[in-house]
VOKOL-673504 format. One record per atom (N, C-alpha, C): residue number from 1; x, y, z. Coordinates in Angstrom, 1 decimal, always signed. Layout:
BEGIN
 seq     xx     yy     zz
 NUM      X      Y      Z
...
***
This chain:
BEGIN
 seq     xx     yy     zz
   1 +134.9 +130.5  +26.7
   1 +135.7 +129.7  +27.7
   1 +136.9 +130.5  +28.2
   2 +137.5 +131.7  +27.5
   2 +138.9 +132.5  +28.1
   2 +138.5 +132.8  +29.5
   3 +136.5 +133.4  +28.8
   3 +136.5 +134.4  +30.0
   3 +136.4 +133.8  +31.2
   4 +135.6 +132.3  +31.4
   4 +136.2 +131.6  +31.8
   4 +137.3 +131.3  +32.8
   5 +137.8 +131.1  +32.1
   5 +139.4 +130.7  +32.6
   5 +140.5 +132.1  +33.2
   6 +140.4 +133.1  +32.3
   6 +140.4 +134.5  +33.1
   6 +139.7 +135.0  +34.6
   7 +138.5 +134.7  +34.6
   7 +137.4 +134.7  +36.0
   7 +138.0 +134.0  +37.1
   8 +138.2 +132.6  +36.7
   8 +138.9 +131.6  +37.7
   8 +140.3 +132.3  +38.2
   9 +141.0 +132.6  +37.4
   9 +142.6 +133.0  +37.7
   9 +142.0 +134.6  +38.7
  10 +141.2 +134.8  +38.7
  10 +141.2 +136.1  +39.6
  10 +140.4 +135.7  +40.6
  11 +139.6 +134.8  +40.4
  11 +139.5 +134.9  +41.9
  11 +140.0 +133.5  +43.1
  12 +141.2 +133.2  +42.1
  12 +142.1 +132.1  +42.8
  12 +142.8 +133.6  +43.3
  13 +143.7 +134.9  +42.4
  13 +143.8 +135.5  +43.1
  13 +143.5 +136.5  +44.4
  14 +142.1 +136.9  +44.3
  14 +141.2 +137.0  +45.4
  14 +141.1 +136.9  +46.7
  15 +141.3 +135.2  +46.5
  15 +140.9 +134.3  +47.3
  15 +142.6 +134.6  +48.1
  16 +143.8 +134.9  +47.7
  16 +145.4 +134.6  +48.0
  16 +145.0 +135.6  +49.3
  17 +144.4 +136.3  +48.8
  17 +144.9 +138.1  +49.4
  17 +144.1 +137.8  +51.2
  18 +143.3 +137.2  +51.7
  18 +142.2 +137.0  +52.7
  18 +143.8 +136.2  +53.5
  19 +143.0 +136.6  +54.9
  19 +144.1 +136.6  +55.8
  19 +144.1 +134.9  +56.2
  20 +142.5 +134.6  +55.7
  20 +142.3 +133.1  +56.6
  20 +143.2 +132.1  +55.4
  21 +143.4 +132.4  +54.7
  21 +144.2 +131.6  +53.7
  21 +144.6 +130.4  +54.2
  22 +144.9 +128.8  +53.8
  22 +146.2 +128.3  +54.2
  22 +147.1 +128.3  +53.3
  23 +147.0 +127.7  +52.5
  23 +148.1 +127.1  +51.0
  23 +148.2 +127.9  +50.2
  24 +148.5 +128.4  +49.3
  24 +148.9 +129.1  +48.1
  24 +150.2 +128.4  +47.0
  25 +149.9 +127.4  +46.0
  25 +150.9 +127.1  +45.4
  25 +150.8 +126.9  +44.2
  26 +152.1 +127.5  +43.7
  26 +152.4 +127.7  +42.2
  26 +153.5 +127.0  +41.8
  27 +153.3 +125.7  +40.6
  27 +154.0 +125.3  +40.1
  27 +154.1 +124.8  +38.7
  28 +155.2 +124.6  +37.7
  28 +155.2 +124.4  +36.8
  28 +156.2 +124.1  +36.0
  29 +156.5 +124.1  +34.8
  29 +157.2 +123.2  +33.7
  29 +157.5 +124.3  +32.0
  30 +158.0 +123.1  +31.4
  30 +158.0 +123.9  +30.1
  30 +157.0 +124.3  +29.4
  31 +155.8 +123.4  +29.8
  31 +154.5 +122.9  +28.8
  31 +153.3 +123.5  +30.0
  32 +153.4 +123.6  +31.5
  32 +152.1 +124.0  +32.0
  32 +152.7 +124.8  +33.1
  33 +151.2 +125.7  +33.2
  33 +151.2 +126.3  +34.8
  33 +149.9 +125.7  +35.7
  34 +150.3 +125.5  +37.3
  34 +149.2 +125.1  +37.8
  34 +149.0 +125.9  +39.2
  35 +148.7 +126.5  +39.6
  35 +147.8 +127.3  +40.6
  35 +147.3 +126.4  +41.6
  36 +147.3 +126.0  +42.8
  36 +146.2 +125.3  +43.7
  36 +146.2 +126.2  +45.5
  37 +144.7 +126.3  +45.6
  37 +144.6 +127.2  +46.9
  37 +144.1 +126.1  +47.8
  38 +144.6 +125.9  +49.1
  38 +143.9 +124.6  +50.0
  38 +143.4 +126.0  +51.5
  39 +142.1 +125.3  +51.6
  39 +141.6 +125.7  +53.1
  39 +141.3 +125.2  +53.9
  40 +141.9 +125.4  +54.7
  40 +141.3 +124.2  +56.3
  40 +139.8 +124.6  +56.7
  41 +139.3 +124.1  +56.5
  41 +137.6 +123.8  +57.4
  41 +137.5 +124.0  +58.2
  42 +138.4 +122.7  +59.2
  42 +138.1 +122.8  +60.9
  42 +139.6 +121.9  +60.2
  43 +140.0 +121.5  +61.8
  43 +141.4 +120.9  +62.2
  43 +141.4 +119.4  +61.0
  44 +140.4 +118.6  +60.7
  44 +140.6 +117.5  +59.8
  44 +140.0 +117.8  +58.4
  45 +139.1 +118.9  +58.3
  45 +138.9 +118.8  +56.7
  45 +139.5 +120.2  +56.0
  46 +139.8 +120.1  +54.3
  46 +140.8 +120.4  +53.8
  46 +139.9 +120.7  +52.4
  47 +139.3 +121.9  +51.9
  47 +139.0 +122.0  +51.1
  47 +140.5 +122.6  +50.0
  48 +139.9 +122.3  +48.4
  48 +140.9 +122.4  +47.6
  48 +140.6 +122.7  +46.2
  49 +140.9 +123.7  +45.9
  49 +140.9 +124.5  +44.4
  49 +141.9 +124.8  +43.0
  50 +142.2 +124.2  +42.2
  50 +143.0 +124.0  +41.2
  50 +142.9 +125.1  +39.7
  51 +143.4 +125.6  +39.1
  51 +143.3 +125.4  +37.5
  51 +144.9 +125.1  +37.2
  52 +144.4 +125.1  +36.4
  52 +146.2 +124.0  +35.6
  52 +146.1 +124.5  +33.9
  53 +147.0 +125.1  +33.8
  53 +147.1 +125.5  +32.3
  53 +147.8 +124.8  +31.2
  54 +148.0 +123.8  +30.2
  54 +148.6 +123.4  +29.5
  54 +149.0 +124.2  +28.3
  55 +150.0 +124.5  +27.7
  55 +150.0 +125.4  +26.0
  55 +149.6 +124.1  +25.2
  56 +149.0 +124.8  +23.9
  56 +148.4 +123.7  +23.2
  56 +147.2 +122.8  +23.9
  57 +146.5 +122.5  +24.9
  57 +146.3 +121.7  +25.0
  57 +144.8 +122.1  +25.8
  58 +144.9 +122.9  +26.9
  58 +143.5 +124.0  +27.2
  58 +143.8 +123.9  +28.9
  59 +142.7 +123.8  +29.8
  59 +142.9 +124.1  +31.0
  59 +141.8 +123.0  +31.7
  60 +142.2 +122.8  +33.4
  60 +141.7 +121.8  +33.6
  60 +141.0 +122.7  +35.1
  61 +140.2 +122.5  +35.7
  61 +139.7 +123.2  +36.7
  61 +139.3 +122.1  +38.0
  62 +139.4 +122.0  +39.0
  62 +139.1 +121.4  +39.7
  62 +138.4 +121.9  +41.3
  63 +137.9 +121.3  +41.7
  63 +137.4 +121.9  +43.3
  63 +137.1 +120.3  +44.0
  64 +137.7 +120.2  +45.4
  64 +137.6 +119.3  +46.4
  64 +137.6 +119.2  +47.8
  65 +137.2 +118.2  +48.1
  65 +137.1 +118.0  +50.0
  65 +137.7 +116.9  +50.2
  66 +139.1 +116.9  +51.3
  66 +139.6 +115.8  +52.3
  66 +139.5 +116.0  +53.4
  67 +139.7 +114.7  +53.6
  67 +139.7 +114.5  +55.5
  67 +141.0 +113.9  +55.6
  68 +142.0 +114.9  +56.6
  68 +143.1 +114.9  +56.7
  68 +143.4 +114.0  +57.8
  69 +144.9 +113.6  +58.3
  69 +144.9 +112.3  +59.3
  69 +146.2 +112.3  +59.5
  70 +146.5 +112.5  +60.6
  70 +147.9 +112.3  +61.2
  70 +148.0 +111.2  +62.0
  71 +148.6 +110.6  +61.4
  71 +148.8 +109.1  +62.0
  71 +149.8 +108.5  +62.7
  72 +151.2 +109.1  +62.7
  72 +152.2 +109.7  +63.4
  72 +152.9 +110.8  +63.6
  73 +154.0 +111.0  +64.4
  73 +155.0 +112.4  +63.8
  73 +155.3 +112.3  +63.0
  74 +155.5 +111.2  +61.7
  74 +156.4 +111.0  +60.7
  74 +155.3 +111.2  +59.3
  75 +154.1 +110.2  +59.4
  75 +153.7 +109.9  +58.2
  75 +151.9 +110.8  +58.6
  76 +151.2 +111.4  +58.0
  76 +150.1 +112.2  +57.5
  76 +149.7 +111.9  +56.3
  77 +148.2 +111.7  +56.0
  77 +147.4 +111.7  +54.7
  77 +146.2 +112.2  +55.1
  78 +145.6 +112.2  +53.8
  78 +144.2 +112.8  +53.6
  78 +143.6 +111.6  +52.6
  79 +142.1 +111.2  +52.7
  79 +141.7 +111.1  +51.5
  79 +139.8 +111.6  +51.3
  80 +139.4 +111.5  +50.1
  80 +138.4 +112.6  +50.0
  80 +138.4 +112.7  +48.1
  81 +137.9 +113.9  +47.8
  81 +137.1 +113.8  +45.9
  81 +137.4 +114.7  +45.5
  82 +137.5 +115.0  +44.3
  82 +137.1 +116.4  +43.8
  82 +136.4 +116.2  +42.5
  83 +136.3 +117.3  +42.3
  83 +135.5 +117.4  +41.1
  83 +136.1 +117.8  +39.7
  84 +136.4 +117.6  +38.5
  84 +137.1 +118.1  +37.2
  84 +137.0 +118.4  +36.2
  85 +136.6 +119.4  +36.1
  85 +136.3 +120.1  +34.4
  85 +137.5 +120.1  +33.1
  86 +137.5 +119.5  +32.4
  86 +139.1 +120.0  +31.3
  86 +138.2 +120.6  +30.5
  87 +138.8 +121.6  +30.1
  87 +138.2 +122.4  +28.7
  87 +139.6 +122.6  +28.2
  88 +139.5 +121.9  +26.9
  88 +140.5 +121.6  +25.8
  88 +140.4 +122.5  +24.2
  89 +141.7 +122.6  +24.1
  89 +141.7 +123.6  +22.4
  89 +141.1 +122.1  +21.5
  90 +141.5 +121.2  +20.9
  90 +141.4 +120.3  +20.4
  90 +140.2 +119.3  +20.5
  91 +139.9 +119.1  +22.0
  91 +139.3 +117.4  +22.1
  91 +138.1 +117.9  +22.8
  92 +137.3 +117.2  +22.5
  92 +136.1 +117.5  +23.8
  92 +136.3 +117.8  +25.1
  93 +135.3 +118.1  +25.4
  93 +135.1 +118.9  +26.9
  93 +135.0 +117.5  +27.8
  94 +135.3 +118.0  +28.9
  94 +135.0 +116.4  +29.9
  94 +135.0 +116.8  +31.4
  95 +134.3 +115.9  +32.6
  95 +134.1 +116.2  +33.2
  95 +134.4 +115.3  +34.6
  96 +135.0 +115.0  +35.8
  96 +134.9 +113.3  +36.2
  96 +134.6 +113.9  +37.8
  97 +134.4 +112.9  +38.5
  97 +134.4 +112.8  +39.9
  97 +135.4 +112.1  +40.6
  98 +136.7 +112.5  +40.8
  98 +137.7 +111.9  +41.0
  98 +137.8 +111.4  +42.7
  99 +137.8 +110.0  +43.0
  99 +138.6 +109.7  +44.3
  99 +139.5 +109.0  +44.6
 100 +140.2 +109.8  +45.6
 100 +141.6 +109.6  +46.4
 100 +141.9 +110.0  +47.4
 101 +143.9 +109.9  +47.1
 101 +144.5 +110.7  +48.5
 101 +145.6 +110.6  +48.4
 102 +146.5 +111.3  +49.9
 102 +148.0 +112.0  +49.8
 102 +148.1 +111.0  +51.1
 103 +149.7 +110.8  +50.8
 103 +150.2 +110.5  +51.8
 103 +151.8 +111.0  +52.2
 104 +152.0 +111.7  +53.2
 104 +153.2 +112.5  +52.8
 104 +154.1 +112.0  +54.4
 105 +155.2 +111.5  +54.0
 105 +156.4 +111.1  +55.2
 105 +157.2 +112.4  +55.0
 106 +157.5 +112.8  +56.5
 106 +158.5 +113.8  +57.1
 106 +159.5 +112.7  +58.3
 107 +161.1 +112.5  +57.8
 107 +161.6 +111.9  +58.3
 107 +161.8 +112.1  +59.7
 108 +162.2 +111.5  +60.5
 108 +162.2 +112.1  +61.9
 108 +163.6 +113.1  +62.2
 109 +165.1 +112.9  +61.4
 109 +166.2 +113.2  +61.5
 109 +166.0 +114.3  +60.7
 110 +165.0 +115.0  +59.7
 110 +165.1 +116.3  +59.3
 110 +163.6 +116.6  +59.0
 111 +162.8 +117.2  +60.2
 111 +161.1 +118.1  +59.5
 111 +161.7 +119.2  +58.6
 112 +162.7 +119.7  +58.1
 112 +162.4 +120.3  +56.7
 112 +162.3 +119.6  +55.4
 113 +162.3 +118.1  +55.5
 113 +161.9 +117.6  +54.1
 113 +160.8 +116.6  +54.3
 114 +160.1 +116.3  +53.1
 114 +159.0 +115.4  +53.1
 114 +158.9 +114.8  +51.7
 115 +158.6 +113.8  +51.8
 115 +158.1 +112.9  +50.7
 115 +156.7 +112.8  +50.6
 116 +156.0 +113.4  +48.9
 116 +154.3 +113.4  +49.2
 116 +154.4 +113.0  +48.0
 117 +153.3 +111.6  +47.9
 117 +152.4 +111.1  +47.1
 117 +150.9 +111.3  +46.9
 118 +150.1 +111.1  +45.9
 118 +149.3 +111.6  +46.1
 118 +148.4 +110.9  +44.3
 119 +147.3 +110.2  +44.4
 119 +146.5 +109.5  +42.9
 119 +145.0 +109.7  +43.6
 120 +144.9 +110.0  +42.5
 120 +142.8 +110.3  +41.9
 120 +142.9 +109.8  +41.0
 121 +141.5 +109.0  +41.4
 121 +141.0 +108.1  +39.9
 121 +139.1 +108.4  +39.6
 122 +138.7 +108.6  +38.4
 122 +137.5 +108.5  +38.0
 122 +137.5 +107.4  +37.1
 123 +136.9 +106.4  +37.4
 123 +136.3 +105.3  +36.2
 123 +135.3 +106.0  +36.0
 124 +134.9 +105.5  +34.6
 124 +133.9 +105.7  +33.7
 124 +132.6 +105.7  +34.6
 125 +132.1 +105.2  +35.3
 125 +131.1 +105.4  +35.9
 125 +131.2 +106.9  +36.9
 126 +131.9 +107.2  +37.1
 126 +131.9 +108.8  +37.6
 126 +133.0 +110.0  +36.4
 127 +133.0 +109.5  +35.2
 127 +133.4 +110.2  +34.7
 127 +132.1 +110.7  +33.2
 128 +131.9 +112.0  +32.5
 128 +130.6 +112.8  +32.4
 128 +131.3 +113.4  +30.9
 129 +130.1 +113.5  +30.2
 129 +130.4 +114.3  +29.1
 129 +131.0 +113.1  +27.8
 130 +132.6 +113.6  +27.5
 130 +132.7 +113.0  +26.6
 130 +134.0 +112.1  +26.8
 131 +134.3 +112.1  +28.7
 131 +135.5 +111.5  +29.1
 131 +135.2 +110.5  +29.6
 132 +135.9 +109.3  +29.6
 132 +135.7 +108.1  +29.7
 132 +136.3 +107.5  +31.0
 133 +137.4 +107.8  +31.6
 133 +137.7 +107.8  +32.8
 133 +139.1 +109.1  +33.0
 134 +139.4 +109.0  +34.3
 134 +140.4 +110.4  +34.5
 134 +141.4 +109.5  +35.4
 135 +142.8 +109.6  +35.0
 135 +143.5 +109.3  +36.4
 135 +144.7 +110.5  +36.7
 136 +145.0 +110.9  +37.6
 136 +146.2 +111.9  +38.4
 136 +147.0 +110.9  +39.6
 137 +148.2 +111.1  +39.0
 137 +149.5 +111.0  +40.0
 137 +150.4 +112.1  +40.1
 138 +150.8 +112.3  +41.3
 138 +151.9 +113.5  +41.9
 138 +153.1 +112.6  +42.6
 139 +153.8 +112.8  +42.5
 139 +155.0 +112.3  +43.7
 139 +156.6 +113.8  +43.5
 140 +156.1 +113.9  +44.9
 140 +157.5 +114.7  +45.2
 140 +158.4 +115.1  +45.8
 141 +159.3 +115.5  +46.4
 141 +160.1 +116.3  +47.3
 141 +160.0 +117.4  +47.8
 142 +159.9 +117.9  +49.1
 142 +159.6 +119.4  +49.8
 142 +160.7 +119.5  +50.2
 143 +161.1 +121.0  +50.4
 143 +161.7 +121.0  +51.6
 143 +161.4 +122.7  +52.1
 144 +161.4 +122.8  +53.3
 144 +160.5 +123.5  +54.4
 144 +161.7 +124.7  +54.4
 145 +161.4 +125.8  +53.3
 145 +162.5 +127.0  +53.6
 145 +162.2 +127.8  +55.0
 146 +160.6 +127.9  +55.4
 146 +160.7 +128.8  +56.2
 146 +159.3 +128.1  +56.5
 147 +158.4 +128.8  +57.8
 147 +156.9 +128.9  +58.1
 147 +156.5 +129.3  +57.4
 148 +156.4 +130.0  +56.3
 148 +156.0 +130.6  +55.5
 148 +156.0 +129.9  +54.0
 149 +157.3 +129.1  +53.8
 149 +157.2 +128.7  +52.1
 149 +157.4 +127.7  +52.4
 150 +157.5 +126.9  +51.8
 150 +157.7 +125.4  +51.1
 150 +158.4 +125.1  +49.4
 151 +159.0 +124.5  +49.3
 151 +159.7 +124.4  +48.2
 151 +159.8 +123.0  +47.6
 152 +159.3 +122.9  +46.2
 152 +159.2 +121.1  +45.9
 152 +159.3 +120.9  +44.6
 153 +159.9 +120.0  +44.0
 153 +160.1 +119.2  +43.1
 153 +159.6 +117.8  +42.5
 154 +158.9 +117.5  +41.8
 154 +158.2 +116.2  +41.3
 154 +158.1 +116.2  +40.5
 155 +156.9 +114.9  +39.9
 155 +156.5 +114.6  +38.9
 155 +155.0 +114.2  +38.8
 156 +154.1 +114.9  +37.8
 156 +152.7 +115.0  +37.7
 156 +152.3 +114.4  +36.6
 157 +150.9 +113.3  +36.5
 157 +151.0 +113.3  +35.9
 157 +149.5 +112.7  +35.8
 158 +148.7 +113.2  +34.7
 158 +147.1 +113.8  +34.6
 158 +146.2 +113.2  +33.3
 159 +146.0 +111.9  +33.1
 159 +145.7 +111.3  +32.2
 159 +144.2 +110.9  +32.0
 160 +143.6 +110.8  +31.0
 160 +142.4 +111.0  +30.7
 160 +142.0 +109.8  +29.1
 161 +140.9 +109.3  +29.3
 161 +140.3 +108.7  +27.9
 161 +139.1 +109.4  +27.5
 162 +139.0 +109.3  +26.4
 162 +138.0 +110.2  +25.7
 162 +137.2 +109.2  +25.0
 163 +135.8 +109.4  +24.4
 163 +135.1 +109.1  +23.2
 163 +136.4 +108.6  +22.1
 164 +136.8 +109.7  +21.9
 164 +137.7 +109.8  +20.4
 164 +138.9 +109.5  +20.8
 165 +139.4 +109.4  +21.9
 165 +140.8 +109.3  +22.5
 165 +141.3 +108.7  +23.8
 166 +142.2 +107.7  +23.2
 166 +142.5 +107.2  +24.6
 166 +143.5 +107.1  +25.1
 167 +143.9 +107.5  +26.6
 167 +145.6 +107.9  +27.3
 167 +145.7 +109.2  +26.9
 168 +145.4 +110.4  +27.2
 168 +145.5 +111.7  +26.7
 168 +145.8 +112.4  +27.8
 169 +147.4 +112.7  +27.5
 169 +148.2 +113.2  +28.8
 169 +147.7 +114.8  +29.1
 170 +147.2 +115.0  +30.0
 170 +146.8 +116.1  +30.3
 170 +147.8 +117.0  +30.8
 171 +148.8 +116.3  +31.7
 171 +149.6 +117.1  +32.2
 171 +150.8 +116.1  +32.3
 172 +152.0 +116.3  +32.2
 172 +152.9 +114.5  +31.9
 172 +154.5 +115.5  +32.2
 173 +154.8 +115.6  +33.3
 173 +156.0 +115.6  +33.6
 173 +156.8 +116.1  +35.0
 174 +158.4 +116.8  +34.5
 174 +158.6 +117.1  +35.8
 174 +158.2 +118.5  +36.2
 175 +158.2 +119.0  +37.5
 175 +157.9 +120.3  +38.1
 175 +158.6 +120.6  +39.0
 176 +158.6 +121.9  +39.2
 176 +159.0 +122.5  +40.3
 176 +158.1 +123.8  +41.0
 177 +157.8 +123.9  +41.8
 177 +156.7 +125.0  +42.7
 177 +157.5 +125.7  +43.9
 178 +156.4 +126.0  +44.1
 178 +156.6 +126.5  +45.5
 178 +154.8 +127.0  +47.2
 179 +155.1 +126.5  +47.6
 179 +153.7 +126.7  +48.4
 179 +153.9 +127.7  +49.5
 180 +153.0 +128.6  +49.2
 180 +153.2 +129.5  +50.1
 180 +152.2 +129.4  +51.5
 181 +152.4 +129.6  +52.6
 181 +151.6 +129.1  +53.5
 181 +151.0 +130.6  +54.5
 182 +149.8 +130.9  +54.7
 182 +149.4 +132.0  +55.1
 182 +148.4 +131.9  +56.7
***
C-alpha cells in the first residue's frame, strides 16, 4: 500500500508540472497533509483529485466530477461525486461514493476574499468494503494574494463508520493551505 500511496504523490506531482493545469493546493495541520489537483473540462465541469495524509491513521484517496454554476457576481457552486478509497494503519479498508457540493460567496465590497463551504455524504448504500457510511465538511476563508495564489484557512472535517467502528475522524480540524492556480 506505501507503494501505493508513493505512486499517487508523484503523479499528483506530474500532473502540477502540465501547463493546462487549473488548481494546485496544498494544505494542512499538526496531524495531516492534503494535496488536491482540480481540472476544468470545459467552462462548467470540474474534475478533482485528492490524497490526504493523516500520521497514525493512513491515507485517503479520492477522484471526482462537478458541474460548476455561477449564479451571480457574488455567490458560485458546484455539485457532483467523487469517489473514496481510505487505506488505514489500524481499521479496515473502505471505500464510498460520495455526493455533494461547494458553495462559495465573494462579497461584492472586496473579490479578494471568499467564504467556501463545501459537504459529501455516502450512506451506507453507496458506501463498499468494510465502511458503513462516509461524511466530509470543509468551511473556510480565502483571500486572493495574486492571479496566481490563493490563501485559506478553515476547518475539515472527514468522518466515517465502520463494521468495527463508529464516528471515525478521518481528518478533524483546523487548516491552513494555499491554492496555486496555473
Amino acid at each position: 500500500m506505501k507503494l501505493l500511496s508513493h505512486s499517487f504523490a508523484i503523479v499528483l506531482a506530474s500532473l502540477a508540472s502540465y501547463a493546462t493545469a487549473d488548481n494546485l493546493s496544498l494544505d494542512l495541520n499538526d496531524d495531516a497533509l492534503r494535496i488536491n489537483y482540480q481540472h476544468s473540462i470545459d467552462a462548467n465541469y470540474q474534475s478533482d483529485f485528492a490524497w490526504t495524509h493523516v500520521k497514525d491513521l493512513g491515507n485517503s484517496f479520492s477522484a471526482g466530477l462537478g458541474l460548476n454554476q455561477q449564479f451571480n457576481n457574488d455567490l458560485s457552486g458546484a455539485i457532483g461525486g467523487k469517489a473514496v478509497f481510505q487505506q488505514h494503519d489500524d481499521l479496515p479498508d473502505g471505500t464510498a461514493i460520495a455526493i455533494g457540493g461547494t458553495l462559495r460567496v465573494t462579497p461584492a465590497a472586496d473579490k479578494k476574499l471568499a467564504i467556501a463551504a463545501s459537504l459529501y455524504l455516502a450512506p451506507n448504500v453507496l458506501s463498499f468494503g468494510d465502511m458503513d457510511n462516509y461524511r466530509e465538511f470543509e468551511l473556510r476563508g480565502e483571500y486572493k494574494v495574486s492571479e496566481q495564489l490563493t490563501g485559506y484557512v478553515g476547518y475539515r472535517n472527514n468522518r466515517a463508520d465502520y463494521d468495527q467502528a463508529n464516528g471515525v475522524k478521518l481528518y478533524d480540524g483546523a487548516m491552513i493551505g494555499a491554492q496555486f492556480h496555473f
